[in-house]
ZALOZA-467787 format. One line per field, with one value per residue: residue number from 1; residue in three letters; x, y, z of N, C-alpha, C, O, CB in turn. Coordinates in pm, 1 decimal, always signed. Glycine has a CB too. Example, Ala and Ser with C-alpha at 12.3 -4.5 7.8 and 13.67 -1.06 7.14 Angstrom:
2
pos = c(1, 2)
code = c(ALA, SER)
nc1 = c(+1319.0, +1285.0)
nc2 = c(-569.0, -225.0)
nc3 = c(+780.0, +708.0)
cac1 = c(+1230.0, +1367.0)
cac2 = c(-450.0, -106.0)
cac3 = c(+780.0, +714.0)
cc1 = c(+1320.0, +1290.0)
cc2 = c(-330.0, +3.0)
cc3 = c(+780.0, +787.0)
oc1 = c(+1423.6, +1340.9)
oc2 = c(-331.9, +113.8)
oc3 = c(+846.5, +803.9)
cbc1 = c(+1130.8, +1408.4)
cbc2 = c(-447.3, -59.8)
cbc3 = c(+904.6, +572.5)
***
This chain:
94
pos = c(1, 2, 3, 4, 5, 6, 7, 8, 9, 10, 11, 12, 13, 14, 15, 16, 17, 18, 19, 20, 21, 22, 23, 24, 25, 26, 27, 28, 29, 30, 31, 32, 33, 34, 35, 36, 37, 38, 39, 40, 41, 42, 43, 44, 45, 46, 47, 48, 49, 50, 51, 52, 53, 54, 55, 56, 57, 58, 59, 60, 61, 62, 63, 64, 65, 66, 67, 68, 69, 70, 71, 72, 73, 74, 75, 76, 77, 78, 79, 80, 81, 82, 83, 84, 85, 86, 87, 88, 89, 90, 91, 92, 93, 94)
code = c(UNK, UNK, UNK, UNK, UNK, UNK, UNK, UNK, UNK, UNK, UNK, UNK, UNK, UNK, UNK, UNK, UNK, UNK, UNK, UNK, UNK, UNK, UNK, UNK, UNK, UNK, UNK, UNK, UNK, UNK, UNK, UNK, UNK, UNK, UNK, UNK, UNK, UNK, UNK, UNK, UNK, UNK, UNK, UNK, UNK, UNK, UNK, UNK, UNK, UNK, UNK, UNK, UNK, UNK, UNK, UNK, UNK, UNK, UNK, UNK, UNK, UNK, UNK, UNK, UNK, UNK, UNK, UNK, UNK, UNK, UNK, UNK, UNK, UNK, UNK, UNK, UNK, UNK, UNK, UNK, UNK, UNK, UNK, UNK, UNK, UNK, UNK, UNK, UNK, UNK, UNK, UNK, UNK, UNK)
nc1 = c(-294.1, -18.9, +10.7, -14.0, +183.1, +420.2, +333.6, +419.5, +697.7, +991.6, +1061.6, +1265.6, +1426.0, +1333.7, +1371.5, +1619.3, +1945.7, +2190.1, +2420.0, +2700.6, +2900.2, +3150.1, +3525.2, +3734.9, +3994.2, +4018.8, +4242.9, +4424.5, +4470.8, +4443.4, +4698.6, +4836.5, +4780.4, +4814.0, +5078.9, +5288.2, +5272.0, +5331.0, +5537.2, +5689.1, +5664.6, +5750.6, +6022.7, +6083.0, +6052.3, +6251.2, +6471.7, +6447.5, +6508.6, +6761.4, +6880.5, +6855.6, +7028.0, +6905.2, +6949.5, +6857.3, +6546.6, +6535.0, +6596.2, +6398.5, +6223.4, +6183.0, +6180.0, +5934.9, +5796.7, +5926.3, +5732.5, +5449.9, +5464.9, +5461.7, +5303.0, +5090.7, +5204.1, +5203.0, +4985.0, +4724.4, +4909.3, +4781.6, +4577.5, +4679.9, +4932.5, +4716.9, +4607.4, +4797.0, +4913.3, +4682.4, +4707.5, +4940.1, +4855.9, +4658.7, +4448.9, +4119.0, +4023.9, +3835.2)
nc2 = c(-3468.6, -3513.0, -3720.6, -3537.3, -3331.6, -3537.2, -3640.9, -3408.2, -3378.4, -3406.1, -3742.8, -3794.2, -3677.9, -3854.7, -4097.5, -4403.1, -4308.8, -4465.2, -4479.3, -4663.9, -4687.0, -4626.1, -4757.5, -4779.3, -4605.8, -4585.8, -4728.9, -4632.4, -4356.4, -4374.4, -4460.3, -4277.1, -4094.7, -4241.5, -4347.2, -4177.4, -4092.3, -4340.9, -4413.3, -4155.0, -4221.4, -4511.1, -4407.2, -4220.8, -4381.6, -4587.5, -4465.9, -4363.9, -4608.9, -4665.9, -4454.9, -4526.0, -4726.4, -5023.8, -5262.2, -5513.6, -5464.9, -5256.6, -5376.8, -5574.5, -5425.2, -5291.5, -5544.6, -5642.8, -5366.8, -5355.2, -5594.8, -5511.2, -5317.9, -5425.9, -5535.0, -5359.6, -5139.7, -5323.6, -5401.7, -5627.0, -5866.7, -6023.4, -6191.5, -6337.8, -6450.5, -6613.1, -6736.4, -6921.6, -7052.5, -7225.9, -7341.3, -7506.9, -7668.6, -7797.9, -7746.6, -7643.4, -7377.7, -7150.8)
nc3 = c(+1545.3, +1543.8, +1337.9, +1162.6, +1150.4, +1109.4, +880.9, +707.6, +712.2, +517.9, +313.8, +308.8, +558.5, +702.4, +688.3, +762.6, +727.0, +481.6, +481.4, +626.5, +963.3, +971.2, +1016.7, +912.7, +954.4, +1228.8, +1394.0, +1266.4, +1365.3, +1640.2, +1694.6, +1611.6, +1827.8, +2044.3, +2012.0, +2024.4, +2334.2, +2419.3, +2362.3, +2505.4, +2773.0, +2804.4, +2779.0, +2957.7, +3199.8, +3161.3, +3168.5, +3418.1, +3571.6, +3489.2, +3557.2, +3847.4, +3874.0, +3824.5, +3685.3, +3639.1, +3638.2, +3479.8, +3215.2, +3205.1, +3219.6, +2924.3, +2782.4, +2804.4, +2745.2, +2456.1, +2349.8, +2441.1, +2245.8, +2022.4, +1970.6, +1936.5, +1758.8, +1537.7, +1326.2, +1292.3, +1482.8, +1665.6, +1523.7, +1353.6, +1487.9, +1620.3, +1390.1, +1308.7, +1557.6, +1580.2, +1354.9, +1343.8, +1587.2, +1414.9, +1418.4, +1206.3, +1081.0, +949.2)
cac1 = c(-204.3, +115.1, +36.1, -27.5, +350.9, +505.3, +325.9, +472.3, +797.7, +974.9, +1015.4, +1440.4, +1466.9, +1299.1, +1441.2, +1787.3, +2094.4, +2263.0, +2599.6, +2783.2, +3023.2, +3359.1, +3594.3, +3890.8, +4048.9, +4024.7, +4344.0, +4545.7, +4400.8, +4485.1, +4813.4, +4882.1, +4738.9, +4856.2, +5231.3, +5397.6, +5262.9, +5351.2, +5717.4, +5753.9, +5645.2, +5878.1, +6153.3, +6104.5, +6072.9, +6384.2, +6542.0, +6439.5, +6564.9, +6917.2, +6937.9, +6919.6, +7108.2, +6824.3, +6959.0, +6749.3, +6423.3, +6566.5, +6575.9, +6246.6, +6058.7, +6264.3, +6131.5, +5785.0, +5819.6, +5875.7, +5626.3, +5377.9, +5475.8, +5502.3, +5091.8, +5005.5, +5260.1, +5201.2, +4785.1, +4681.4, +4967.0, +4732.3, +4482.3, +4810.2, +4938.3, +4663.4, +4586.8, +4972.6, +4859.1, +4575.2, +4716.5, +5022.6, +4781.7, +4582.4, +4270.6, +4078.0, +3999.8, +3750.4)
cac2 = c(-3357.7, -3589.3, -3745.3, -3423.3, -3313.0, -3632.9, -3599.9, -3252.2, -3381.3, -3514.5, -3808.9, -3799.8, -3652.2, -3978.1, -4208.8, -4438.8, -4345.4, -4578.8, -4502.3, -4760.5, -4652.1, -4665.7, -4748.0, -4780.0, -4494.9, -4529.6, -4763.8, -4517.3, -4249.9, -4421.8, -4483.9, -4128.6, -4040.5, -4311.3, -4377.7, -4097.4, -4137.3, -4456.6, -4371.9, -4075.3, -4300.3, -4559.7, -4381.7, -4200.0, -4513.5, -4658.7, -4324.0, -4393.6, -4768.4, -4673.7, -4397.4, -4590.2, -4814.0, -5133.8, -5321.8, -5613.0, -5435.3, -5167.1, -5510.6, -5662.2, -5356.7, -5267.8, -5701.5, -5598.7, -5245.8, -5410.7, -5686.6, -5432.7, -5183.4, -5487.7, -5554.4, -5195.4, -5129.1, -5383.2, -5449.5, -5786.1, -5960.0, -6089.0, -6246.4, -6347.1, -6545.3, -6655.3, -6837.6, -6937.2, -7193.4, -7279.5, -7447.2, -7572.8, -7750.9, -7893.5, -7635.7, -7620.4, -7237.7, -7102.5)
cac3 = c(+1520.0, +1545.9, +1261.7, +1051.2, +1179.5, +1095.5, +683.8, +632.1, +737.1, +404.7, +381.2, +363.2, +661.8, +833.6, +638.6, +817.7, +620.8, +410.8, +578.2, +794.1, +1069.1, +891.1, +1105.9, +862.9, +1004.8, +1369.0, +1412.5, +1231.2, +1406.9, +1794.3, +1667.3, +1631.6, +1931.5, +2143.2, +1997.1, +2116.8, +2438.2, +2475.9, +2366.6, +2596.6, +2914.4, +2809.6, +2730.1, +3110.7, +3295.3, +3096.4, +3209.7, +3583.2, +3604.2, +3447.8, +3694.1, +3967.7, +3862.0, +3851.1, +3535.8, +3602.0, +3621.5, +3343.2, +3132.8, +3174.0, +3180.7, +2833.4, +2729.5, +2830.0, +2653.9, +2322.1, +2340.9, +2385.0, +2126.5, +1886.5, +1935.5, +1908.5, +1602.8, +1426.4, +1284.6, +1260.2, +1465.3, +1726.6, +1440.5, +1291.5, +1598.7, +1644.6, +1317.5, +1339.1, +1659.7, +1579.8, +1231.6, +1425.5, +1648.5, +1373.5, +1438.6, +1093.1, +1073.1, +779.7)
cc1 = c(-62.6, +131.7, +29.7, +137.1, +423.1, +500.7, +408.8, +632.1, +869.7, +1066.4, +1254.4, +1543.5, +1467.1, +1397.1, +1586.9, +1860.7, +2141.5, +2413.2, +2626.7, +2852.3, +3092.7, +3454.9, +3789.6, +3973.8, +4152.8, +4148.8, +4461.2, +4555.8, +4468.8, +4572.8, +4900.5, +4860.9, +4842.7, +5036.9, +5318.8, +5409.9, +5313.6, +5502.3, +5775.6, +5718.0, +5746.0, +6017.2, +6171.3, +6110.0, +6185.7, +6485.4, +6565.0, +6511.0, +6728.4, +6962.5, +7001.4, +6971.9, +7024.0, +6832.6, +6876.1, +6610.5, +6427.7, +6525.8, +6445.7, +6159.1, +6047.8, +6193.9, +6024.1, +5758.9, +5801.0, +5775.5, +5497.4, +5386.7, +5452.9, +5319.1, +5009.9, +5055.8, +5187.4, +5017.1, +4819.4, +4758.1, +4899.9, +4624.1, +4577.0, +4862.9, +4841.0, +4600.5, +4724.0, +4994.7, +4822.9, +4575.4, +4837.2, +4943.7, +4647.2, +4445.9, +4209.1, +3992.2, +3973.5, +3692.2)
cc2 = c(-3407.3, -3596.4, -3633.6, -3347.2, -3360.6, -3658.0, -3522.0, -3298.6, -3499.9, -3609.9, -3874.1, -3809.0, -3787.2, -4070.8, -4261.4, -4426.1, -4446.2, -4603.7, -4553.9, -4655.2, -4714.4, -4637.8, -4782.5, -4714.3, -4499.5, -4578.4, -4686.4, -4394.0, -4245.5, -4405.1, -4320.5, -4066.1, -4095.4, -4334.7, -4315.1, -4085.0, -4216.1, -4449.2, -4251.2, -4107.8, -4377.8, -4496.5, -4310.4, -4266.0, -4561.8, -4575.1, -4353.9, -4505.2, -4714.1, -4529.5, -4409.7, -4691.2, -4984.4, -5199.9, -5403.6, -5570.7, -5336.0, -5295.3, -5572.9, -5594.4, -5319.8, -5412.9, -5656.1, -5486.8, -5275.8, -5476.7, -5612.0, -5307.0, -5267.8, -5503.6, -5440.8, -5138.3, -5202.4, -5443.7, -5587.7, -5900.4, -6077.4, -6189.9, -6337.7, -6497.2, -6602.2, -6836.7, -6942.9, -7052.0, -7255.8, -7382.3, -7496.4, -7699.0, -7848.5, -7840.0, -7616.7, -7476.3, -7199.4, -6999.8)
cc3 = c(+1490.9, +1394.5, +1128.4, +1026.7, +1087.8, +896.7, +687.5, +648.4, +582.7, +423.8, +375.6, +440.1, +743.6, +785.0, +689.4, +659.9, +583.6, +420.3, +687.8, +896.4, +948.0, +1002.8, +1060.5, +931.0, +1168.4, +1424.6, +1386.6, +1330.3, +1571.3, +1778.5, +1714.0, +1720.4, +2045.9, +2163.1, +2018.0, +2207.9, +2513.7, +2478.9, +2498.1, +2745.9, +2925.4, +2812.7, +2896.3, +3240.8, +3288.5, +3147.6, +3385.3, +3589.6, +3546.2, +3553.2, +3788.4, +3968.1, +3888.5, +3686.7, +3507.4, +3567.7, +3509.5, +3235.1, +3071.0, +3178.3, +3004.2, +2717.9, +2707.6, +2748.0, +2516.7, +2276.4, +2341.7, +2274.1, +2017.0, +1846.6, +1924.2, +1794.7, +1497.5, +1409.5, +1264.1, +1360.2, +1555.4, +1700.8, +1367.2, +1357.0, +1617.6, +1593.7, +1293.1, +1454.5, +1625.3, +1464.1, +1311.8, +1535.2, +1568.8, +1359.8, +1303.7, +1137.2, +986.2, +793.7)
oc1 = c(+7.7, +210.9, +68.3, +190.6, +482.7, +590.8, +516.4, +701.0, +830.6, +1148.4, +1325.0, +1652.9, +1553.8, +1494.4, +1680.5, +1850.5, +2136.8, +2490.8, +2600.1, +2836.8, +3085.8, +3467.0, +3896.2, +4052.6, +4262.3, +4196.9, +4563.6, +4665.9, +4527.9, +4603.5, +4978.6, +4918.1, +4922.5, +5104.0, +5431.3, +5524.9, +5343.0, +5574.4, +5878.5, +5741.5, +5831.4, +6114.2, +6271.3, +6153.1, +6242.8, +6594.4, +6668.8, +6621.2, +6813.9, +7070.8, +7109.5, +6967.1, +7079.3, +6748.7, +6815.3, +6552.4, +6326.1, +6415.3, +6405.5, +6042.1, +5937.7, +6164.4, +5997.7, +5679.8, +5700.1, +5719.1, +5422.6, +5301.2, +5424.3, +5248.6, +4888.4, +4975.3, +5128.5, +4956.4, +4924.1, +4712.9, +4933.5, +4574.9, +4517.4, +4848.3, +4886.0, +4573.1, +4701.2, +5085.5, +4878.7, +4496.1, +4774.2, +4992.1, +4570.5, +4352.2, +4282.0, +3903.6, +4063.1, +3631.1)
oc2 = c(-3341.2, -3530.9, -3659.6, -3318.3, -3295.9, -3678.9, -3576.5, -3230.4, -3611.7, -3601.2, -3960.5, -3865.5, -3827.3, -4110.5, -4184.0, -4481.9, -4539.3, -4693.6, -4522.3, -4534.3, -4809.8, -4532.9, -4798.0, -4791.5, -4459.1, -4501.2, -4673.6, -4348.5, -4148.5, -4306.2, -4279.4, -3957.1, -4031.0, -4339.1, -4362.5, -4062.4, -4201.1, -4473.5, -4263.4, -4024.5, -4360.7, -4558.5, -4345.9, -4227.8, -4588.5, -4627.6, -4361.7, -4472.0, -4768.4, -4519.6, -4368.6, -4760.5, -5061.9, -5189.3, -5406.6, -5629.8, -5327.2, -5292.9, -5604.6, -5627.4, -5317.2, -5391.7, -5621.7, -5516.5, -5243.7, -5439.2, -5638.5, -5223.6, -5213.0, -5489.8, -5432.8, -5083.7, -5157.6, -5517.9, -5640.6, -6014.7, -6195.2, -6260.9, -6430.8, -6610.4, -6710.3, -6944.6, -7055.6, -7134.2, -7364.6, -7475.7, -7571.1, -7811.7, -7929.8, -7889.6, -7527.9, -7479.4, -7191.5, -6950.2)
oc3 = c(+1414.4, +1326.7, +1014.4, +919.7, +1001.7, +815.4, +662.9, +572.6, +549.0, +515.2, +427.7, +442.0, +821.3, +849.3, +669.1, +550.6, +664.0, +388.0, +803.8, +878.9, +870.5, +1066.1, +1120.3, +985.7, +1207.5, +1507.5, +1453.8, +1361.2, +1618.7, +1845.1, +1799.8, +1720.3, +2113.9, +2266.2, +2033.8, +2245.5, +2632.3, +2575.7, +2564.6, +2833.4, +3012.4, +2856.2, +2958.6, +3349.6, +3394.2, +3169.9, +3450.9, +3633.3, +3616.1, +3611.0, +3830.6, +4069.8, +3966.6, +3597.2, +3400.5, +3476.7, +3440.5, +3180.9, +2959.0, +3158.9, +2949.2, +2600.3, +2592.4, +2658.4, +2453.9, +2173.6, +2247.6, +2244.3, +1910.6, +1746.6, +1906.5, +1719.3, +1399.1, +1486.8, +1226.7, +1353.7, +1543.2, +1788.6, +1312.9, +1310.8, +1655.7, +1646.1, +1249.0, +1442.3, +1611.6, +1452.5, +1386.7, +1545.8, +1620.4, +1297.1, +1259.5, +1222.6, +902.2, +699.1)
cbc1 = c(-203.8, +114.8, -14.8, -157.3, +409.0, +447.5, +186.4, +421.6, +795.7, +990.8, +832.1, +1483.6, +1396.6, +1120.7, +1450.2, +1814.3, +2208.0, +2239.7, +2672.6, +2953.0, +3041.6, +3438.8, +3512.5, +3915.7, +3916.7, +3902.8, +4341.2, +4517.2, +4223.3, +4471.9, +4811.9, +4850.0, +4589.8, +4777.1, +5268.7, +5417.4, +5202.3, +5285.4, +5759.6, +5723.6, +5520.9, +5878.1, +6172.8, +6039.0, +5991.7, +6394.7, +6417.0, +6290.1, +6464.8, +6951.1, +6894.8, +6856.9, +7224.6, +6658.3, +7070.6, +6734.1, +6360.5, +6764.9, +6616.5, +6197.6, +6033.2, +6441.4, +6128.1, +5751.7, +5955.4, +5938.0, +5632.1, +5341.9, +5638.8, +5622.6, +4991.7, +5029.6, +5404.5, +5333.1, +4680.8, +4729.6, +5097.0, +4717.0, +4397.9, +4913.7, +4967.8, +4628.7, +4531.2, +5050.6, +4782.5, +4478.3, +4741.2, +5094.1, +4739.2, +4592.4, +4292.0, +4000.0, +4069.4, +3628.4)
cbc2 = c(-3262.4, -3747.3, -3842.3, -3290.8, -3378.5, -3772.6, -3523.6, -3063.2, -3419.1, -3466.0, -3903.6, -3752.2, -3545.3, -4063.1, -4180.6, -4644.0, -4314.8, -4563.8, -4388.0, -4890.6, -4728.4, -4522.6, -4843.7, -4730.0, -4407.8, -4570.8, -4853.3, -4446.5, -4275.3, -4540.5, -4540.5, -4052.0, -4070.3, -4437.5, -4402.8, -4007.2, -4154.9, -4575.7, -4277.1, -3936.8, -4387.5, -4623.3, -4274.2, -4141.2, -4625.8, -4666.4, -4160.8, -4419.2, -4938.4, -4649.4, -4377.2, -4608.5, -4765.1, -5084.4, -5385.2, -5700.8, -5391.2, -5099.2, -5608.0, -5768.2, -5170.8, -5267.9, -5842.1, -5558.5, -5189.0, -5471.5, -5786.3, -5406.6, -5084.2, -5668.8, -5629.7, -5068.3, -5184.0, -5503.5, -5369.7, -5825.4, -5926.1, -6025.9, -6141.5, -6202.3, -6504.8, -6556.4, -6777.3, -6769.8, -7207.4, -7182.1, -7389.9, -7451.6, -7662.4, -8003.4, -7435.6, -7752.4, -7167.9, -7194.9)
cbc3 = c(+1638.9, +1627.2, +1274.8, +1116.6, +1300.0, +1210.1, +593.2, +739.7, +902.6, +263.0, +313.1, +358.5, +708.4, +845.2, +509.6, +906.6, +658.0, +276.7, +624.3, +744.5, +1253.4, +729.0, +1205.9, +737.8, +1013.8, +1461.0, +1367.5, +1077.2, +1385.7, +1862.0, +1505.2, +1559.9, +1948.1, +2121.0, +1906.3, +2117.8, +2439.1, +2403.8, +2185.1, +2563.2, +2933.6, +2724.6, +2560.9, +3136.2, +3272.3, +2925.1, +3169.5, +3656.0, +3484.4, +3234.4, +3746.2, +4053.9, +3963.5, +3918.6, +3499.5, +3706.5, +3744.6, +3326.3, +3213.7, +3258.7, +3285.0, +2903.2, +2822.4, +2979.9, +2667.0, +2283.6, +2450.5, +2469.9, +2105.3, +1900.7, +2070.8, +2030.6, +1590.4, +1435.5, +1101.3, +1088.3, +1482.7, +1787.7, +1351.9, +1332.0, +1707.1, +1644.9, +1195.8, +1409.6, +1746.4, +1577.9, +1046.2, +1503.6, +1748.8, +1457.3, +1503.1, +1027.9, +1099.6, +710.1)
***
């Protein structure tokens, strides 16, 4: 009986799609999600530390702050840096 089902069924339906995941998108996509977020945390932390008057830790959370905004801004820079060593050190990379 299965197999009488599984005939009538044509045969399109069964068949795997020929479409990948595309994932072009999804970086852009986080970005927009994530980057205002990330700005309106910083910018309320940065807010707190100059409050109370904690310049040093205002400072280095402010260091830290950029350094991550720069690897979430910017695509590639961690593939970037990476290859950027790795020929500095002589690393043959293909």
């Amino acid at each position: 009986m299965l197999q009488h089902i599984m005939a009538s069924i044509p045969h399109e339906v069964l068949a795997a799609p020929n479409d990948e995941l595309k994932t072009d998108d999804l970086a852009d996509w986080l970005r927009q999600i994530f980057g205002p977020l990330f700005l309106v945390i910083v910018s309320i932390v940065a807010i707190f530390f100059l409050f109370t008057r904690e310049i040093t830790r205002f400072v280095q959370f402010i260091v830290l702050a950029i350094g991550i905004g720069v690897v979430f801004y910017v695509p590639n820079i961690i593939e970037t840096t990476a290859r950027a060593i790795a020929k500095a050190l002589g690393v043959d990379i293909t």
